[in-house]
N, C-alpha and C positions, 0 to 999 in steps of 0.2 A: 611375441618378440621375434621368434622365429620368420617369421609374416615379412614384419619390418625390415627384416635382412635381406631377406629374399627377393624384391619387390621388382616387380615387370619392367624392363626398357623396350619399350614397344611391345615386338612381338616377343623379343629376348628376355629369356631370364638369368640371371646370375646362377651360376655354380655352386652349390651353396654344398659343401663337407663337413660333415659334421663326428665328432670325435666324444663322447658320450666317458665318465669317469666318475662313475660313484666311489663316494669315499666314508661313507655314515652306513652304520648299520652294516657291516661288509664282513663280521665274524668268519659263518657257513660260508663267505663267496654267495653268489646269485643262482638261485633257484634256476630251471631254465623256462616257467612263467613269466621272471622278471626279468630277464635277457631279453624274452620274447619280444614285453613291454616294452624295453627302451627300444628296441630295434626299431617295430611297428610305429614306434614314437617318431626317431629318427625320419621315416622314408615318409612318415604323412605328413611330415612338415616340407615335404621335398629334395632332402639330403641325400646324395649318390657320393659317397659311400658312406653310411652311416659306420662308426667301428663301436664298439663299446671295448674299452680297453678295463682289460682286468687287474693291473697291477695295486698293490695297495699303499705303495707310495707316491706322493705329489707326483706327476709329470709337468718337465719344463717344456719351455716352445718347442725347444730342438726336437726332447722324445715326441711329444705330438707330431712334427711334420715328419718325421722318420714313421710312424705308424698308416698317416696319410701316402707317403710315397710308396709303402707296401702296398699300399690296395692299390694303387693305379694303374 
C-alpha cells in the first residue's frame, strides 16, 4: 500500500510522512524491539519522518499534523 502512495513522477518522488499509532495490545507500552520495528518499518517504506506516537488515545487530524510539524 505504502508503494502505491509513494509512487515516482519521473525522476521525483513524493514526500511521503508517515505517523505510525498502535492502539491494540498497548497494556506495558512497546518494548523497544517493537519501536525498533515500526520505525525500520516506517523508513523502508520511504517515510522522512517516521514518528510513532505513543499516546493511547485516538489521535485527530489536528494532533497528527501538530506531531508532523514537530519533527520538521
Amino acid at each position: 500500500m505504502l508503494r502505491d502512495v509513494n509512487d515516482r513522477v519521473g525522476i521525483f518522488s513524493r514526500n511521503l510522512q508517515l505517523v505510525i499509532h498502535p492502539m491494540e495490545m498497548m497494556e506495558n507500552g512497546l518494548s523497544s524491539v517493537e519501536r525498533r520495528a515500526f520505525l525500520d518499518l516506517g523508513e523502508h517504506a520511504g517515510a522522512k519522518p517516521v514518528i510513532l506516537a505513543d499516546s493511547r488515545e485516538e489521535l485527530n487530524d489536528a494532533q497528527i499534523l501538530d506531531l508532523l510539524s514537530e519533527r520538521q
